[in-house]
C-alpha positions in Angstrom: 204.4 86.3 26.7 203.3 87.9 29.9 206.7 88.9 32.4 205.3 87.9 35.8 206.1 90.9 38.5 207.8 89.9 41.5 206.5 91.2 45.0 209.3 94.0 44.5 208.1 95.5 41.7 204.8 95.3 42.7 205.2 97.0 45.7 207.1 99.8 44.2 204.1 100.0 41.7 201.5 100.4 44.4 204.2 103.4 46.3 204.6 104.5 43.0 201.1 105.5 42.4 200.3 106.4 46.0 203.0 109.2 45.8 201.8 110.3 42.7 198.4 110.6 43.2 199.2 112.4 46.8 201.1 114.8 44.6 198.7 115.2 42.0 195.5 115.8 45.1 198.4 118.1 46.6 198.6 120.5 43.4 194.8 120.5 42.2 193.3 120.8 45.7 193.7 124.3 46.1 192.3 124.9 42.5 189.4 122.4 43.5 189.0 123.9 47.1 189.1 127.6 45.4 186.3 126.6 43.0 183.7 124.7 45.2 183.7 128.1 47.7 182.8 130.2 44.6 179.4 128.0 43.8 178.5 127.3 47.7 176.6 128.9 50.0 178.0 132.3 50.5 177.1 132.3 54.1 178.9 129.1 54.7 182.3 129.7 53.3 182.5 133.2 55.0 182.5 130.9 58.6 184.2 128.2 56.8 181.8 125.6 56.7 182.4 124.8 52.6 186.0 122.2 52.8 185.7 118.8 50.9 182.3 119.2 48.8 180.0 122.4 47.7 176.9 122.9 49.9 173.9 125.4 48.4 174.9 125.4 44.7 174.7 128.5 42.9 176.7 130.6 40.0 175.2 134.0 41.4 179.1 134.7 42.1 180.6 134.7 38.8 177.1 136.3 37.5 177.3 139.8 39.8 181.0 139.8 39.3 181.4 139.7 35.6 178.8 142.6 36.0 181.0 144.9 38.0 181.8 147.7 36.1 185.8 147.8 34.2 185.8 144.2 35.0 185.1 142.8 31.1 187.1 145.8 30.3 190.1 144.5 32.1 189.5 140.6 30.7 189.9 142.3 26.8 193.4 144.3 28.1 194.7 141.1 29.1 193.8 138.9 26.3 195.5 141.5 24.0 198.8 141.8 25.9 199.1 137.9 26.4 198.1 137.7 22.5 200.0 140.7 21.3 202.8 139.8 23.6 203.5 136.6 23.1 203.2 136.7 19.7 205.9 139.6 19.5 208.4 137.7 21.8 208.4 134.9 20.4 209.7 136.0 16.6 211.8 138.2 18.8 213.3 135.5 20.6 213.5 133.3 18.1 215.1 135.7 15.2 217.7 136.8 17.5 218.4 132.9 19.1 219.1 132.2 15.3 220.8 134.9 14.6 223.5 134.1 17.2 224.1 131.1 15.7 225.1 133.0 12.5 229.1 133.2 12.3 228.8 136.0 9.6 227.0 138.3 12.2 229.2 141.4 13.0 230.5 141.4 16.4 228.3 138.3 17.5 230.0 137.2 20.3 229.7 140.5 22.0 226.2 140.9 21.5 225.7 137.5 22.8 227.4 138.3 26.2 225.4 141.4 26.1 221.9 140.0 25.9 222.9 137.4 28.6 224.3 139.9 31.1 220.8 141.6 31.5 219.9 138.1 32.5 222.0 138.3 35.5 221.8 142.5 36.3 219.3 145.0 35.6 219.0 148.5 36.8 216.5 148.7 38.8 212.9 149.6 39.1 213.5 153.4 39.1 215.6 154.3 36.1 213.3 151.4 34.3 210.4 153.8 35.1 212.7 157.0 33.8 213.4 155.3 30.8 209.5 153.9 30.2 208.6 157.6 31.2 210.7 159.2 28.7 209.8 156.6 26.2 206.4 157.9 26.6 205.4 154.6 27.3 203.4 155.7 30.2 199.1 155.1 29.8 200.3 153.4 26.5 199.3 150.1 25.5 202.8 149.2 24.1 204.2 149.2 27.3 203.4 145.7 28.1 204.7 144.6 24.8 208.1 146.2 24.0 210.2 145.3 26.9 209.2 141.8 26.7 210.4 141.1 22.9 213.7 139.9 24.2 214.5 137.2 26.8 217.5 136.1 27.3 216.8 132.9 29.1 214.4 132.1 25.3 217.6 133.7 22.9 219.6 130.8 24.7 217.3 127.8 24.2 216.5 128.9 20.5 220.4 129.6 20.2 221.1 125.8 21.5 218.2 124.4 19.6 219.0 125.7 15.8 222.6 124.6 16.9 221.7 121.2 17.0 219.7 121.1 13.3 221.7 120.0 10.6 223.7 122.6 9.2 223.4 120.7 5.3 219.7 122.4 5.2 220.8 126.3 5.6 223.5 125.3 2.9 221.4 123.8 0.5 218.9 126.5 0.9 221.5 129.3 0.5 222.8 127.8 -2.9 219.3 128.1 -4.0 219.7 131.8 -3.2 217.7 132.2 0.0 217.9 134.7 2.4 218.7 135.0 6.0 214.9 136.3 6.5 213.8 133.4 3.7 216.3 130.8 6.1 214.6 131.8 9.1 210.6 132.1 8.1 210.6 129.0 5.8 213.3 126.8 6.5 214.3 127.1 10.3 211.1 128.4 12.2 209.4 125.3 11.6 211.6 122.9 12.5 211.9 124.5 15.8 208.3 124.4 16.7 208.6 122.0 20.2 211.5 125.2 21.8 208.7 128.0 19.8 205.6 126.5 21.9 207.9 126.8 25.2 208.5 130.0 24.6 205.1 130.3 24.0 203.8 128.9 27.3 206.6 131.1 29.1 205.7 134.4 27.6 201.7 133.9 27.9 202.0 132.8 31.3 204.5 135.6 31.8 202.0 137.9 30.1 198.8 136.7 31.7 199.9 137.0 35.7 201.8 140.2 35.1 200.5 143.0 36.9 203.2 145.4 38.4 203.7 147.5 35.2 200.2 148.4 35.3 200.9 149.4 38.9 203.6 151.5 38.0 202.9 153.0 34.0 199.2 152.9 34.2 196.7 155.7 35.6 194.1 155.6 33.3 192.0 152.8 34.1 191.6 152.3 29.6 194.7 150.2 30.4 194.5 148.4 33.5 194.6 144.6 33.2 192.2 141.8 34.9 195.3 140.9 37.1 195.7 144.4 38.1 191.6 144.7 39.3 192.1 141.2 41.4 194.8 143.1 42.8 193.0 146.0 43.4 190.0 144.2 44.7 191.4 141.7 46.6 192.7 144.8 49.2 189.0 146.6 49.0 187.1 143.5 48.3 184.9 145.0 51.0 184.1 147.2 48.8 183.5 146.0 45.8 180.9 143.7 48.0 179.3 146.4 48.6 178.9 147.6 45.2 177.8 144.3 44.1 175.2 144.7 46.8 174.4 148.5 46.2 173.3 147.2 42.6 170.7 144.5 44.1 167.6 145.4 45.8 167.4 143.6 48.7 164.1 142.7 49.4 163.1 139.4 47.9 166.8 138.6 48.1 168.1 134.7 48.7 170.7 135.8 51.2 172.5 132.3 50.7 173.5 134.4 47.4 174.3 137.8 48.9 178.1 138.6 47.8 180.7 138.6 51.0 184.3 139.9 50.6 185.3 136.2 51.0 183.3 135.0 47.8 184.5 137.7 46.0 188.2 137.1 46.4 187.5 133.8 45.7 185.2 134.7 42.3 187.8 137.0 41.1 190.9 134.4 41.8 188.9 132.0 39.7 188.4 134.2 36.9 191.9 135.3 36.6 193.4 132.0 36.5 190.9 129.7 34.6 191.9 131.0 31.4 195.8 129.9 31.9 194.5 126.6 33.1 192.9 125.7 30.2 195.5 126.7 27.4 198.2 125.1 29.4 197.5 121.5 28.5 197.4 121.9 25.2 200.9 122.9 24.9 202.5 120.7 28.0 204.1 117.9 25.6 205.7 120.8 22.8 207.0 122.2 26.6 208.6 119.1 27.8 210.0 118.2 24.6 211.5 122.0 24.3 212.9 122.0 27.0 214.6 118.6 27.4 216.1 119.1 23.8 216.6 123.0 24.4 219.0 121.8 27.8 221.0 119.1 25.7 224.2 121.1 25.5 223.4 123.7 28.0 
């Protein structure tokens, strides 16, 4: 039996999907406009000639600046710190969130109000670098890592989520003889996978766009991160235009393809945020369901 729609709800409809597809043009055109400047003519989108479609199709960009020297470097130091990281703050997170919900744990109220406080306060960027500094966590890899293992905003949505699983599965487990560890690896970390893949997303995001600690703790360039070079290259992307150039002879040259500071911002951007892009979609529905069933009771 079909339900016939009444001129209400088909108008809605129709606004509906208008609003949602401006929206939706609104949030991928930059991506979209970003991309189509990278393949075009390089000549063009220096005067701004390249807007709604590429003209003079080429992937010379993305060629010269993969070749630039540190850059591939770079790529393999973020990978690892998004990897390593998020790995490492998520059974971080999620051991201490369960352990809050643990009555027997000594003095677990004021550790809770602890962790939370930093959530609201911290120090300050110069006795964070004194303590880094004197951590010797300075041109050291585990600098990206360590201070990231706890978030407090991720100890509160693992905290409300084991709170909500039925308390009858610890108990039963426990009169079998396990464990808190044997509780938490077997019996409670996979039943919390949709609030784990949040943090997930959160952290490797977190991870992948960082960039500031490498401004501060890193001077040897062994360390720096791809975000860090965009950074650095998007202020002397003169420059590294003219290294891509100093590396190409320039007779027999298609000048269409020549490198320009504009094509290299725009390369670079590219680059640095495709990865992220693609992993995202894959864990959008565990995110939405974290987080709707991670705010039930706040």
């Amino acid at each position: 039996m079909t339900h016939k729609r009444s001129f209400a709800d088909r108008l809605f409809q129709i606004l509906n999907y208008t609003g949602f597809g401006i929206l939706t043009f609104i949030c991928i055109f930059p991506f979209y406009y970003l991309f189509i400047q990278t393949i075009s003519d390089n000549s063009l989108s220096a005067k701004g000639a390249v807007t709604f479609f590429p003209k003079g199709i080429h992937f010379s960009n993305y060629i010269e600046v993969l070749k630039v020297k540190g850059l591939s470097h770079a790529a393999l130091v973020s990978v690892a710190r998004t990897v390593v990281g998020t790995i490492a703050t998520v059974i971080g997170s999620a051991f201490l969130g369960y352990l809050f919900t643990k009555r027997k744990m000594a003095a677990r109220v004021f550790w809770y109000r602890f962790v939370i406080i930093t959530m609201y306060f911290n120090a300050g960027i110069i006795p964070w670098f004194i303590v880094m500094m004197n951590l010797n966590l300075t041109n050291n890899f585990w600098a990206y890592v360590l201070p990231a293992i706890i978030s407090p905003f991720n100890v509160i949505l693992v905290k409300t989520f084991v709170e909500s699983l039925p308390e009858a599965l610890e108990e039963s487990a426990e009169m079998d003889g396990a464990g808190t560890y044997i509780l938490f690896t077997l019996i409670v970390f996979p039943l919390i996978m949709p609030i784990v893949a949040t943090i997930a997303i959160f952290s490797a995001v977190n991870q992948w766009n960082s960039f500031m600690d490498t401004v501060f703790l890193m001077t040897n360039d062994k360390y720096y991160t791809l975000q860090f070079v965009l950074y650095k290259y998007l202020n002397e992307s003169n420059s590294l235009a003219a290294i891509i150039k100093s590396g190409q002879g320039l007779e027999n040259i298609d000048l269409s393809k020549l490198q320009t500071s504009t094509s290299v911002r725009t390369t670079v951007a590219m680059i640095v945020v495709t990865p992220i892009l693609a992993v995202y979609p894959f864990f959008q529905r565990y995110f939405v369901k974290g987080i709707m069933i991670g705010a039930v009771k706040g």
